[in-house]
C-alpha positions in Angstrom: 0.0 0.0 0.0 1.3 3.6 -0.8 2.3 6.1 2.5 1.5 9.1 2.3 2.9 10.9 5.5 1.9 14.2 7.0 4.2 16.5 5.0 2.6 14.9 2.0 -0.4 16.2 3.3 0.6 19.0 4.5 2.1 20.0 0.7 -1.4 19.1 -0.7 -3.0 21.4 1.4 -0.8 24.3 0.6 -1.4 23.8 -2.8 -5.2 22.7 -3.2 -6.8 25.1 -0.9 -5.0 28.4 -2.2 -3.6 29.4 1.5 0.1 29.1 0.6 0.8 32.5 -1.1 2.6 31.1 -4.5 -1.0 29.3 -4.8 -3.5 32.0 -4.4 -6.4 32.6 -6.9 -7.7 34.9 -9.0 -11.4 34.9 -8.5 -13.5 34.2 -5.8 -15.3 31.6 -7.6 -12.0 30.1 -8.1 -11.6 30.2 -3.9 -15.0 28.3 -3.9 -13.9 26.0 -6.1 -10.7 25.3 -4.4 -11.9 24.5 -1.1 -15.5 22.2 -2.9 -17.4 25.4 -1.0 -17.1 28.0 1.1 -18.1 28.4 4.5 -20.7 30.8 5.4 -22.2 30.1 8.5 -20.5 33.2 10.1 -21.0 36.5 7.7 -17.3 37.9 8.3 -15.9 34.6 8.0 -17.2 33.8 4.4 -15.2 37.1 3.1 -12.1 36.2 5.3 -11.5 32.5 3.5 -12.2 34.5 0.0 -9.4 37.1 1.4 -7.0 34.4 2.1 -6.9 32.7 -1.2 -8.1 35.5 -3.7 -4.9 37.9 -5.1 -5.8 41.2 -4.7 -9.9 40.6 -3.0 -12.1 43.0 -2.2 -15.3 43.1 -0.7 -17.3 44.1 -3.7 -15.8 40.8 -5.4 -17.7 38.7 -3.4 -20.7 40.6 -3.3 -20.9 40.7 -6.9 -20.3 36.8 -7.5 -23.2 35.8 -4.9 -26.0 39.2 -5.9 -25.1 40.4 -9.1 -23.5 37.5 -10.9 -24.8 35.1 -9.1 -21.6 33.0 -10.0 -22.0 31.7 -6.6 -25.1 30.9 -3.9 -25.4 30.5 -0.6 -26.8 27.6 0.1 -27.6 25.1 3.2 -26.2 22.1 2.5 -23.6 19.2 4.1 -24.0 18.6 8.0 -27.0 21.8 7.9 -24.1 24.3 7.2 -24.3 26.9 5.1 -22.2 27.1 2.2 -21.0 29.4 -0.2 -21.3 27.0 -3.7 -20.7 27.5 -7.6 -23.7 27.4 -9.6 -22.2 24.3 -11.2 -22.0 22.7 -7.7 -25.3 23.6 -6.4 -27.6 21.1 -8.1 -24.9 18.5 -6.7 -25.0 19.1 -3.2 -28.9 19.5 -3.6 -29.1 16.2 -4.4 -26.1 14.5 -2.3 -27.0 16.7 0.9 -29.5 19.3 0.8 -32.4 17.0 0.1 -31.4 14.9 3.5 -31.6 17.8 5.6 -34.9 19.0 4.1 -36.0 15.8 5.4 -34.4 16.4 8.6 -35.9 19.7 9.3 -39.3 19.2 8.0 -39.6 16.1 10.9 -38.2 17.9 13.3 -40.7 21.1 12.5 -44.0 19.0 12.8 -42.9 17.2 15.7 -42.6 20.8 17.3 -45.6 22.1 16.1 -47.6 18.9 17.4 -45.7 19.5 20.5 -46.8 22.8 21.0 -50.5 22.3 19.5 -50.4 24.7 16.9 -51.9 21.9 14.7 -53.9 18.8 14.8 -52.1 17.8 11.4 -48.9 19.0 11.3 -47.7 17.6 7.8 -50.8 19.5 6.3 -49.6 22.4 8.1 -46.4 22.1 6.8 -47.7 21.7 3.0 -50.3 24.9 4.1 -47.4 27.3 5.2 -44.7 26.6 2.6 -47.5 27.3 0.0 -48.2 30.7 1.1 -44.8 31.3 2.2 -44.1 30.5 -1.5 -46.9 32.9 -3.0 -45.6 35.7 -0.4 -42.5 35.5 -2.3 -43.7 35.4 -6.1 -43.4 39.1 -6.1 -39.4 39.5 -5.2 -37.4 39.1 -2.7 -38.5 40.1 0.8 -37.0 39.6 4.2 -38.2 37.2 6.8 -39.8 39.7 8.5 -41.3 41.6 5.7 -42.8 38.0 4.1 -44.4 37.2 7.7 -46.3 40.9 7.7 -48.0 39.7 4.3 -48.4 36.0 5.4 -50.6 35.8 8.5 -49.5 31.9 8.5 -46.1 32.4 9.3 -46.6 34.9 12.4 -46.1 33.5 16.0 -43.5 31.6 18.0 -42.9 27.9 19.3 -41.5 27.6 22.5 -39.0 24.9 23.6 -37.0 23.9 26.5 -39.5 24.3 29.2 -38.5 24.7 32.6 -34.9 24.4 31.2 -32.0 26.9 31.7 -31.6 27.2 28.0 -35.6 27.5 27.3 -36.7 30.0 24.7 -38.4 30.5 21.5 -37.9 30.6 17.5 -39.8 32.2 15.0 -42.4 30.2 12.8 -40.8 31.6 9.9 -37.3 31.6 10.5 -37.9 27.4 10.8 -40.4 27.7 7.4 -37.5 29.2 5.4 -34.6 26.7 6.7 -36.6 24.1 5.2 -37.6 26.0 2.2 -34.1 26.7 1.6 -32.5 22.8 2.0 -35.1 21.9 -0.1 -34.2 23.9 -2.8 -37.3 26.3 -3.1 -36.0 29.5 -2.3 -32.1 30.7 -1.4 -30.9 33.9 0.2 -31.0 36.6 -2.5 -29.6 40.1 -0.8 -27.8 41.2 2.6 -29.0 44.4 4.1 -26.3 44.5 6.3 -22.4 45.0 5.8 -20.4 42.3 4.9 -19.6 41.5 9.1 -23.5 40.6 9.8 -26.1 38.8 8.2 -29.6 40.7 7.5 -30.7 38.5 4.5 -33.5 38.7 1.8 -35.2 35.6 0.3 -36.1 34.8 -3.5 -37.6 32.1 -5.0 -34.9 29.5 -6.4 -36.6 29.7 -9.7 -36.4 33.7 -9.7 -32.8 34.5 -8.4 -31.0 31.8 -10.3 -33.5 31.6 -14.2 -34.6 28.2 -13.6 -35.3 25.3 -10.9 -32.4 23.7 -9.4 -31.9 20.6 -11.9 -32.4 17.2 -10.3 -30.1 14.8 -9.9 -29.7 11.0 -9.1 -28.3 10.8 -5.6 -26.0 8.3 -5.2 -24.7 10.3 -8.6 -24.8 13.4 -7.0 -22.6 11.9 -4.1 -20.0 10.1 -5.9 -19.6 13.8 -7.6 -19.1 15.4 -4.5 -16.9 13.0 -2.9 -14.8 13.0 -6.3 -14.5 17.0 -5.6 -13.5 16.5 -1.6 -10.7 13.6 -2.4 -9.5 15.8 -5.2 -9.2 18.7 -2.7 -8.6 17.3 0.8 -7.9 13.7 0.2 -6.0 11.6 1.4 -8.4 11.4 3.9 -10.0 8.7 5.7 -13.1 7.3 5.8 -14.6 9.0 9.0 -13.2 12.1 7.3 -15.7 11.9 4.3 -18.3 10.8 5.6 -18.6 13.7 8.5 -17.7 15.9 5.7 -20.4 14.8 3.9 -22.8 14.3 6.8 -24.0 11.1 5.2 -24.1 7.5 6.5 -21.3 5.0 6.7 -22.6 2.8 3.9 -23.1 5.7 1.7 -19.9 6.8 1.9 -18.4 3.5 1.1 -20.6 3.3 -1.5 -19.5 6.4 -3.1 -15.7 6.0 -2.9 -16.2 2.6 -4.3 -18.0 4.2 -7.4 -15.4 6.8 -7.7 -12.7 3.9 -7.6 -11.4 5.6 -4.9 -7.7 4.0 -3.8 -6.5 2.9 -0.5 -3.1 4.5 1.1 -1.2 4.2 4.6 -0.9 7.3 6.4 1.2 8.2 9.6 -0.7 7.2 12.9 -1.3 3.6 11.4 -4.4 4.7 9.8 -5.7 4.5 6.3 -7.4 6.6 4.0 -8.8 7.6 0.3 -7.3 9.3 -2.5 -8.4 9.3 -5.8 -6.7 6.7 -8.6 -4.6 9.6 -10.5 -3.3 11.0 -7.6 -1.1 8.6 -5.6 2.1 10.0 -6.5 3.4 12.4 -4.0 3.2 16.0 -4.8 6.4 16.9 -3.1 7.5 19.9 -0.8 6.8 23.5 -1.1 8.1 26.5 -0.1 7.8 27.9 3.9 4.7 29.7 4.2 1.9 30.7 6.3 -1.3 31.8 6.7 -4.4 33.8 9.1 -7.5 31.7 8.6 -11.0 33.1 9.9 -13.4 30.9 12.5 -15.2 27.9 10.4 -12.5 28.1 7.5 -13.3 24.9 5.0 -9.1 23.9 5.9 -9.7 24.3 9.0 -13.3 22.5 9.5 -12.1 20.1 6.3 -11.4 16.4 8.1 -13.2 15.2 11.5 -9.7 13.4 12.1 -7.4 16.4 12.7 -4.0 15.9 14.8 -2.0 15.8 11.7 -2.6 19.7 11.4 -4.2 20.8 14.4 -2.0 18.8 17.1 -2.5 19.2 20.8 -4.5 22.4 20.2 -8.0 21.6 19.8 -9.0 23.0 23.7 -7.9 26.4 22.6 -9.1 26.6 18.8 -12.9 25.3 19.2 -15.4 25.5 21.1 -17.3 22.6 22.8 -19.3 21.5 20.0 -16.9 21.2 17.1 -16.8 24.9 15.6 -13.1 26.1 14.9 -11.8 29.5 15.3 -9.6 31.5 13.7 -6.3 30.0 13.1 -2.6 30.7 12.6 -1.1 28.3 10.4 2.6 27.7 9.6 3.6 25.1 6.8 0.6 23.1 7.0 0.0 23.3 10.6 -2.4 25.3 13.1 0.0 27.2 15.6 -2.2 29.4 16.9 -5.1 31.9 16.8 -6.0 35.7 16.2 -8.4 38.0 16.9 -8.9 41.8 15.3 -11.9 43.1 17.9 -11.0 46.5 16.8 -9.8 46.3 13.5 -5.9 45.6 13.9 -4.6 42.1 13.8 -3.4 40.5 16.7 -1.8 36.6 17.1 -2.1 34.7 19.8 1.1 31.5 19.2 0.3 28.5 20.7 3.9 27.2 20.3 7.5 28.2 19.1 7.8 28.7 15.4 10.8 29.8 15.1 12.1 33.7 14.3 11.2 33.3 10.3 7.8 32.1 10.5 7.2 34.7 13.7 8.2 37.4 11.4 5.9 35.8 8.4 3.1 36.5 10.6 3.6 39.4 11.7 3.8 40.9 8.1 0.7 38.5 7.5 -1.3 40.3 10.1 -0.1 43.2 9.0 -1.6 42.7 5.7 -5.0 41.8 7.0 -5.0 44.7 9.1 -4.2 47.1 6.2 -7.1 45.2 4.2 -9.8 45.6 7.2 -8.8 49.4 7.4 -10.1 49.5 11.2 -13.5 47.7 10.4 -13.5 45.3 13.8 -14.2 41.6 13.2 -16.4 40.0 15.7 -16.6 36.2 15.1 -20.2 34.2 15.5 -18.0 31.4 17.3 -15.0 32.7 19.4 -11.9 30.2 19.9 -11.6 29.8 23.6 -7.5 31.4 23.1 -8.8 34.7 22.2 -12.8 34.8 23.7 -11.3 36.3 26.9 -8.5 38.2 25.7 -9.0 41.6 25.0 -5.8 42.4 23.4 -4.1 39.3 22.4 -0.4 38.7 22.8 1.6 38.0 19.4 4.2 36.4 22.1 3.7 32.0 22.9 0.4 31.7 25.0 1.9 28.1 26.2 
């Protein structure tokens, strides 16, 4: 069986996810593209992976791919995150993802709304409120709060938790358009707000993108999409794809069998896949490094991390699996930063030596001159910087 080690994989990385500064992009599309899909789940953090890998990025780049161009769509897709995704990709991870966690959330709606007695029949609720929801919107795009003014259906609350320290409430129509969106009917269409928060507009798929998204097969969709992650991220095992994916086990197997995925060693006596054309090693690159934003698609890319993330995983996320942002050197996660008030600041984890220090430090430099004092405020803080208020670019032990 082949070995590829970690600095094989490390080299990969550098190259195939545009971080390493010889291997930037050109577009953002072309960012999206590297990395299967962008993260979007936090607003700021969307534009920061775009930054990273794009020569030369501005704001208005991305702005104009997803709501002028509409080169690219957010969309809610593997594991319920949402994605940033090429039109080419979208009607893939429909299929291979989207469609599962339309299933997901459409259960999980009507057992609330049984729960709560806000209907006898909760599937014909369902069917009742996505209809008007989708006649409130044949007009144009409208927030959530301006569709639930015209549609009396969607007004109101449901309740959860009761008695509980984290009880609360969600809005009917906040839930009505996550399921309208995984399943393809409608997609986010504007932003009132900057590019640092989220204020969106919804559309009709149909509208906003000229036609329906196209069906496809599923186990045809996913063999596509796990072609694109092994050509990306692989090697990568097989608890790797399939929490990438968010899919079962024997679907997963299923897929890398039909892309005639290949079998190779890797350090740590494991085992994963790459694809058949690309077992050869692709050798060593040049020192480099790199200031990643929270949820990054390198940094959230495998569920089996050590090879890049090491000992650090306390620091650099949270209790529930979402990573911050990241210092990387050569292929590895050193550390984290924060920029609460618009100028850079690393926090090291570990002793990099004076080159890559100094790397960094004109890094963050950069990023500062690029944020021109607009402050960054993460949706999910790594615990190394949540309680710093002015981190230390110094080792943080």
């Amino acid at each position: 069986m082949i070995h590829l080690d970690d600095a094989e994989r490390r080299a990969r990385l550098a190259r195939r996810h545009a971080v390493a500064p010889g291997s930037r992009v050109g577009s953002v599309e072309a960012a999206a593209d590297a990395m299967v899909c962008l993260h979007a789940t936090d607003p700021a953090g969307l534009y920061l992976s775009a930054w990273a890998r794009t020569d030369g990025f501005a704001v208005a780049d991305l702005d104009r791919a997803l709501y002028e161009d509409r080169t690219l769509v957010k969309h809610l897709a593997m594991r319920r995150t949402l994605f940033a995704v090429t039109r080419e990709l979208l009607p893939v991870a429909q299929a291979a993802s989207s469609n599962r966690v339309a299933g997901v959330e459409r259960r999980r709606l009507e057992k609330e709304v049984r729960e709560a007695g806000l209907a006898d029949d909760a599937e014909r609720w369902f069917d009742e409120v996505c209809a008007a929801a989708v006649a409130g919107l044949a007009e144009g795009p409208l927030t959530a709060a301006q569709l639930r003014d015209r549609v009396p259906a969607l007004e109101g609350s449901i309740a959860y938790g009761h008695g509980k320290s984290w009880a609360g409430s969600f809005a009917v129509v906040s839930r009505v358009m996550t399921c309208l969106q995984a399943s393809g009917t409608v997609v986010r269409a504007g932003n009132l707000g900057s590019w640092t928060s989220s204020r969106p507009t919804w559309a009709l798929a149909s509208d906003w993108l000229g036609d329906p998204i196209a069906p496809v097969p599923e186990d045809v969709a996913r063999a596509q999409l796990v072609r694109r992650w092994l050509r990306r991220f692989g090697p990568g095992t097989t608890l790797d794809v399939k929490w990438w994916l968010g899919s079962t086990l024997g679907a997963v197997r299923q897929a890398l069998h039909d892309v005639g995925a290949v079998e190779v060693s890797l350090d740590g006596a494991r085992s994963g896949w790459v694809l058949p054309d690309d077992v050869e090693p692709v050798g060593p690159v040049e020192p480099w490094v790199a200031l990643l934003p929270g949820l990054d698609p390198t940094t959230m890319g495998w569920f089996e991390r050590d090879w890049y993330l090491g000992p650090h995983r306390a620091q650099l996320f949270d209790s529930v699996g979402n990573g911050g942002a990241t210092a990387w050197v050569d292929g590895r996660i050193v550390g984290g930063w924060a920029a609460t008030a618009g100028v850079v600041e690393v926090v090291l984890l570990e002793e990099v030596g004076a080159d890559a220090r100094a790397a960094l430090e004109a890094e963050a430099d950069r990023l500062t001159g690029w944020l021109t004092g607009q402050p960054v405020v993460p949706r999910f803080p790594a615990p190394l910087v949540r309680p710093v208020s002015r981190p230390r670019r110094s080792p943080a032990g």
